[in-house]
N, C-alpha and C positions, 0 to 999 in steps of 0.2 A: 504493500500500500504506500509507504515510503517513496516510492523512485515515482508512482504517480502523482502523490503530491509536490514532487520537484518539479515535476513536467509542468504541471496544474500552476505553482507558482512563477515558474520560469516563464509562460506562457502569460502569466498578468503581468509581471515587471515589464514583457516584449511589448504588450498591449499600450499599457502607461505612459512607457519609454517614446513611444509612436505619440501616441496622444499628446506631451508635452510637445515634441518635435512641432506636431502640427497647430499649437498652441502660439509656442514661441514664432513662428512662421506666420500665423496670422497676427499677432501680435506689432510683425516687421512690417507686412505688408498695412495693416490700420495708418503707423505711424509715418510711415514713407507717404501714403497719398494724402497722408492730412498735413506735413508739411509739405510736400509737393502744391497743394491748393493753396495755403497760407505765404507761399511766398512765390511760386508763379501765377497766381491773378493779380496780386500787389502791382507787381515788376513790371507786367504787360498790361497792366492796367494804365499807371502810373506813362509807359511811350505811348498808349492811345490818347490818352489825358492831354499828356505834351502837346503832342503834335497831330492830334486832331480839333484840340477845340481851344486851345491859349496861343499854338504859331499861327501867325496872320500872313506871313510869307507861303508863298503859292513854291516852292520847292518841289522839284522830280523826285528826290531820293529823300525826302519827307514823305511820297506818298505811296513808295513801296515799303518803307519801315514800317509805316503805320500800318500796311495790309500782311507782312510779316508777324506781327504783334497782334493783329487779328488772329491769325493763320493757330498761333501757338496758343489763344485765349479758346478758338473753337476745340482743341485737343485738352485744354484744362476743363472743359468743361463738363467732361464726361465725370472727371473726379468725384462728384457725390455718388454718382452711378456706384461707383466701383468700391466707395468705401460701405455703402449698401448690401454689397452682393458679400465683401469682406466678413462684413458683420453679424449676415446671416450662415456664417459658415461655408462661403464660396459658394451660395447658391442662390442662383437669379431670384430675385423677389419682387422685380417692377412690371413683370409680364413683358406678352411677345411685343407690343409698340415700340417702348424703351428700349430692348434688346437692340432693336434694328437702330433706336436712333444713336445708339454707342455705335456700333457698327458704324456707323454711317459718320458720324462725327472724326474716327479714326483718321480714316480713308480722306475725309475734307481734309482736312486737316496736311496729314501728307503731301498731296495732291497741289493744294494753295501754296505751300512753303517751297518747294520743288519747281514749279511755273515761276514764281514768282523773284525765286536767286535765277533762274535764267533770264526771266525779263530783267536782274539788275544787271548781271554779266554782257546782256547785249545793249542797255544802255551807256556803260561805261563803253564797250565799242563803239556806239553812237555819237558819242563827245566825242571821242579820240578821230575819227574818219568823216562827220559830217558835224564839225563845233559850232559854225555859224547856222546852220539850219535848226540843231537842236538848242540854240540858247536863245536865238532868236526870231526864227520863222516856225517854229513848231507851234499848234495849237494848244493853246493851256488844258483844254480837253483829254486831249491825246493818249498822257500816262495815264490818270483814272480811267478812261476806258477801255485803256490797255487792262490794266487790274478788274476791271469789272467783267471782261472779258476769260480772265482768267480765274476767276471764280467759277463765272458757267460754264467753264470749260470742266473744271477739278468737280463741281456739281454732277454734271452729266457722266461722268469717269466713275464718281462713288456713288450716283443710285440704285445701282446693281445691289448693293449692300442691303439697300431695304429691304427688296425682293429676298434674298436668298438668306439673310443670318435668319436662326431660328432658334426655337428652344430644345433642349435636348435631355432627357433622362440619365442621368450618370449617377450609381452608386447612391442611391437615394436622395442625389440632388440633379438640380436645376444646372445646368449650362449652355451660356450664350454664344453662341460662337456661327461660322459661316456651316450650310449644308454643302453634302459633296456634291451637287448638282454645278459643273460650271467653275467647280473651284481652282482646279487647276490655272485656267483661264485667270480670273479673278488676280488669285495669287501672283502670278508672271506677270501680267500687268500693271501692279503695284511696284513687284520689285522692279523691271525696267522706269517706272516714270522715276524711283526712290534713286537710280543712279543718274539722270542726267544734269544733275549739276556738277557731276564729275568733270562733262563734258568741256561744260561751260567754265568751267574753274581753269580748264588750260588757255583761255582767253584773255584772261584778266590776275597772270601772276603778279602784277604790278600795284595793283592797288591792296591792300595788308587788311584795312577793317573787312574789305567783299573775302578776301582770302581766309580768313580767320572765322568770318560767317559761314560760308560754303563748308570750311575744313571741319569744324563744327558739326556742322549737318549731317556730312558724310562719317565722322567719327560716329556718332550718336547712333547715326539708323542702317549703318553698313552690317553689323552684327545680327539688328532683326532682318532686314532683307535676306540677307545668308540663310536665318534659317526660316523664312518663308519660304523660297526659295529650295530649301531641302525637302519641305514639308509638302511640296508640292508636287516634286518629283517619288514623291516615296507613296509607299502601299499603305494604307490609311490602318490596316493593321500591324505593321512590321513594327521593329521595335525604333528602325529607324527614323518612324514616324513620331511615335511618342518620343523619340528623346530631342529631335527638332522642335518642338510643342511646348516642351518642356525649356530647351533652349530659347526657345521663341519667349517665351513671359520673363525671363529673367532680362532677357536684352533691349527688352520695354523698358527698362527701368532709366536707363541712357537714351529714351528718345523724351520721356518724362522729364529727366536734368536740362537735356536743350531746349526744350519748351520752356522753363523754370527759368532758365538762366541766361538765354540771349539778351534779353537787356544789359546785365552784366557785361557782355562784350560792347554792348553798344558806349555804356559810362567811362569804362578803361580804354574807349580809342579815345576820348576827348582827353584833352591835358588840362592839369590841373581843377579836374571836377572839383575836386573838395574844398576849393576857393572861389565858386561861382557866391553870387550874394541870393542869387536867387535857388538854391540847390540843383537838384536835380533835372527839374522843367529845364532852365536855364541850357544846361548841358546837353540834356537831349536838341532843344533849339540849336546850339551854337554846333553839335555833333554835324545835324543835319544840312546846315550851311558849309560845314568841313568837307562832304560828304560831295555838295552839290560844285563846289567850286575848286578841285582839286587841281595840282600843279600839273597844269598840260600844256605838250609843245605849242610853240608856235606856229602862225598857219606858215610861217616861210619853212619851216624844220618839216611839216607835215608835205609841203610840195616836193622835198628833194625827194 
């Protein structure tokens, strides 16, 4: 009776041991997305703030920062969502609507920041090869509805997400996630649009704040692309699958940080921030006038 009672005990310590494991893990995850929320809507809030409703100056590269800072405010948003589903023990609680609209928030999200370093990458080419048209023949219009354009564009690209996430029974919980219907699809097509600022980044080695942005980007969401990417190619029951899946939520947590933290790069390309009178605002203004009037050849140097 002895050696069954060891087994018996040995078998609750394993039990326990598991159960703390996935205590302290939810535990990690609570506190990560509650300061993830508490200081990326601040930060991103705070460049919407700037330089959408206190600069009076009509700036180019004001009004893709601003749609940038939208870009990573629509991916914080998802943040109650998830500390929800946290707190319910990792199991969906907002029904099928919500499900789709995380989905769907991701994907925008993505989609807007990724269009959008390439629309900056080709207007820094635009200064550089047509200066006089773009400083002063171009329509004040133009960029906003470049940007507007590239919303409906990142829109139309993530409504797929509506359609196809869905709810699903696991282990006596609820998970939200996309169905195999089209996923492959879906998948590949995220990771190709997640790499083309790569592209674009061989364009504009010259300018440090766009380089430092871009390198950013590509640090942050290289890891999940990878293992979308794996997940996509692999047999939805292999093991290879799950451990991409499994890869995959851990390397959310570095596109999380870039959302969170891009202002941060925006404050450290200005010099001497912490001497403006008017703090921050201040800075992000005088950033984006740095940003818009940067040291470029002259048009004689541009003829030769």
């Amino acid at each position: 009776m002895a050696p069954v009672d060891f087994q018996f005990m040995k078998f609750i310590k394993f039990i326990s041991y598991k159960g703390q494991i996935a205590l302290n893990f939810l535990i990690l995850n609570a506190t990560w997305f509650s300061w993830y929320l508490k200081v990326g809507v601040p930060l991103n809030a705070l460049v919407v703030w700037a330089l959408g409703f206190r600069s009076r100056r009509h700036l180019v590269f004001r009004v893709y920062v601003l749609n940038l800072a939208l870009a990573d405010l629509v991916l914080i948003l998802r943040t109650p969502l998830m500390l929800g589903y946290l707190v319910h023990n990792n199991s969906w609680p907002f029904g099928d609507t919500f499900c789709r609209l995380v989905m769907f928030l991701r994907v925008l999200g993505l989609y807007a920041a990724a269009f959008l370093l390439c629309a900056v990458a080709l207007e820094r080419c635009l200064c550089l090869l047509r200066p006089v048209w773009a400083r002063l023949r171009r329509p004040a219009w133009a960029v906003p509805l470049a940007c507007g354009l590239i919303w409906l564009i990142a829109t139309i690209l993530s409504a797929p997400y509506l359609y196809f996430a869905i709810l699903q029974e696991y282990n006596g919980t609820l998970q939200c996630k996309e169905s195999g219907e089209f996923n492959k699809g879906l998948f590949l097509t995220e990771t190709i649009v997640g790499f083309i600022p790569s592209l674009a980044r061989k364009m504009m080695r010259l300018y440090h704040v766009l380089f430092f942005t871009m390198l950013l980007f590509l640090t942050c969401w290289v890891p999940y692309f990878v293992c979308r990417f794996l997940q996509a190619l692999a047999d939805p029951n292999s093991a290879r699958y799950y451990a991409a899946s499994y890869s995959k939520y851990i390397s959310l947590y570095l596109v999380y940080i870039k959302s969170a933290l891009n202002p941060v790069l925006y404050v450290f390309a200005a010099r001497a921030w912490w001497l403006a009178p008017n703090g921050l605002v201040l800075v992000f203004q005088k950033l984006l006038i740095y940003w818009d009037f940067p040291a470029q050849p002259s048009l004689g140097s541009l003829g030769e």
